[in-house]
C-alpha positions in Angstrom: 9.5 -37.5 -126.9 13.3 -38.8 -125.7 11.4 -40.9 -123.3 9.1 -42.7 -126.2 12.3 -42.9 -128.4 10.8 -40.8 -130.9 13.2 -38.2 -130.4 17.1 -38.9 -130.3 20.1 -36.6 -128.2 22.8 -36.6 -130.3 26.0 -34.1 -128.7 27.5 -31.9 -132.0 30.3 -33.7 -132.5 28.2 -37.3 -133.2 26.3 -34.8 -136.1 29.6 -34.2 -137.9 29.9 -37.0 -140.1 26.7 -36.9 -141.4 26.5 -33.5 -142.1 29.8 -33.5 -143.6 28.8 -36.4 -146.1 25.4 -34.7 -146.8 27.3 -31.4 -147.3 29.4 -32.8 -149.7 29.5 -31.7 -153.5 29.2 -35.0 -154.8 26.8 -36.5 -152.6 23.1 -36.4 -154.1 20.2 -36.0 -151.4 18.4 -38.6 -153.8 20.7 -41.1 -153.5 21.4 -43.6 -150.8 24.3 -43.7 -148.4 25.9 -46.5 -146.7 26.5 -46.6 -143.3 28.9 -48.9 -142.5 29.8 -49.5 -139.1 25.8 -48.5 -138.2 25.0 -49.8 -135.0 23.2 -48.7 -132.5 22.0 -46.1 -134.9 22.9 -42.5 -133.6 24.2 -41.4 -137.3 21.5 -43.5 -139.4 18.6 -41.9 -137.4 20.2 -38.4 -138.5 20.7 -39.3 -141.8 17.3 -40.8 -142.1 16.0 -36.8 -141.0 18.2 -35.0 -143.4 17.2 -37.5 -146.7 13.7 -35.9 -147.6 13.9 -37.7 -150.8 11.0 -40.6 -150.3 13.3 -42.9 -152.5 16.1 -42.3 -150.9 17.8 -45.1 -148.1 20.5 -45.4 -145.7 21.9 -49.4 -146.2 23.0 -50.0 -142.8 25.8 -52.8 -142.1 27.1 -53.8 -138.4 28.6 -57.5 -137.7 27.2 -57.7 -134.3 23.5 -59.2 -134.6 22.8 -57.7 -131.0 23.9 -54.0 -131.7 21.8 -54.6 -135.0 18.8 -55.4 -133.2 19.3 -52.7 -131.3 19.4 -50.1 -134.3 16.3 -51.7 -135.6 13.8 -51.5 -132.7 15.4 -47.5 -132.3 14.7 -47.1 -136.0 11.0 -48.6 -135.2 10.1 -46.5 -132.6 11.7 -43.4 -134.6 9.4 -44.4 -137.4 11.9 -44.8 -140.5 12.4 -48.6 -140.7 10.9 -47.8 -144.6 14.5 -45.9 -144.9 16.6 -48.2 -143.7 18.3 -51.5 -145.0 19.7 -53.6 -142.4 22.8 -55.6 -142.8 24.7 -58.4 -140.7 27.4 -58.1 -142.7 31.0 -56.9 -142.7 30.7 -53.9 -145.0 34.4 -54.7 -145.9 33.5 -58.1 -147.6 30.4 -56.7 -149.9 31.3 -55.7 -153.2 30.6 -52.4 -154.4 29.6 -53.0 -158.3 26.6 -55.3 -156.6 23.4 -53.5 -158.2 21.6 -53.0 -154.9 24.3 -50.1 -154.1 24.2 -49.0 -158.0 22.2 -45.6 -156.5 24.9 -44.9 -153.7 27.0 -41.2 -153.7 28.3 -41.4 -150.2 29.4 -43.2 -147.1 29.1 -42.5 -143.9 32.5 -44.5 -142.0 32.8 -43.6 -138.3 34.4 -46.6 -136.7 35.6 -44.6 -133.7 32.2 -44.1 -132.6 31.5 -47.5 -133.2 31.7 -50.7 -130.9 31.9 -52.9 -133.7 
């Protein structure tokens, strides 16, 4: 399963953001959440498993069209490309009262892990 990409290692500590945004009070598991520095896709992939909600997306942003790439052929073979909006964008210059992020309650900033 690791081999065909359909299942993905993650150690604890790249789970913690996630689950700390989908544990959250205000977060709504029908809802989408942005994940802004998204790339190669470690923390979309996990939030893709925890949203059961069929409506329900993770908008994805990364300003490096390779990394991006990346994330999308992992999402492919992981078989949640339906959950995910990609974006080759710097989430910094979108703004937030846009109506395709009306339905958004959380996001998911981890630019430490990220090589954006």
């Amino acid at each position: 399963l690791v081999v065909n990409g359909q299942l993905t290692l993650q150690d604890k500590s790249s789970c913690f953001p996630a689950q700390i945004l989908l544990k959250s009070k205000k977060f709504r598991l029908d809802s989408d959440v942005i994940d802004c520095c998204a790339a190669p896709g470690n923390k979309t992939l996990h939030l893709c498993s925890s949203l059961s909600d069929a409506a329900s997306r993770v908008l994805a942003f990364d300003i490096r069209e390779d990394r991006l790439k990346l994330m999308k052929e992992r999402c492919k073979v992981s078989g949640v490309m339906e959950k995910v909006e990609f974006f080759l964008q710097d989430f910094l210059e979108v703004s937030p009262m846009e109506a395709r992020f009306s339905n958004v309650s959380g996001i998911l900033f981890d630019p430490s892990c990220s090589g954006s």
